[in-house]
C-alpha positions, 0 to 999 in steps of 0.5 A: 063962273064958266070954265072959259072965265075960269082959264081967263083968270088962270091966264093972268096968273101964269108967267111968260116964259110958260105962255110958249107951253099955253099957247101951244096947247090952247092953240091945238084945243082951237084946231077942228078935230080932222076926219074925213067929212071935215077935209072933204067939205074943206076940199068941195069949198076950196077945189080952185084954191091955189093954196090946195098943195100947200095945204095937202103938204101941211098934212102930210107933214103932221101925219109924217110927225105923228107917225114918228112920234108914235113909233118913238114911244 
């Protein structure tokens, strides 16, 4: 059995009011892992995007609460 089918399974076994907690966590697995060369072919395929500044924004809120959270510690 793969690790993947494992998870399957442990899904089915695990109660809804905890499923907020494993979707956030399944959710931030599935996310790239940010570094320079991801964000710059990100940028050189989307240069006309509209939705560039929203972009740019969103990160910077995320690094914004990454810092805070890390000062808090």
């Amino acid at each position: 059995m793969t690790k993947k089918e494992k998870a399957i399974q442990l899904l089915e076994r695990i109660p809804e009011e905890k499923m907020d907690y494993i979707l956030g966590v399944l959710e931030g697995a599935a996310i790239p892992e940010l570094n320079m060369e991801n964000i710059a072919a990100f940028l050189a395929e989307d240069e006309e995007d509209e939705d560039m500044e929203a972009l740019c924004n969103a990160l910077e809120d995320v690094a914004r609460a990454e810092f805070i959270a890390y000062k808090q510690k």
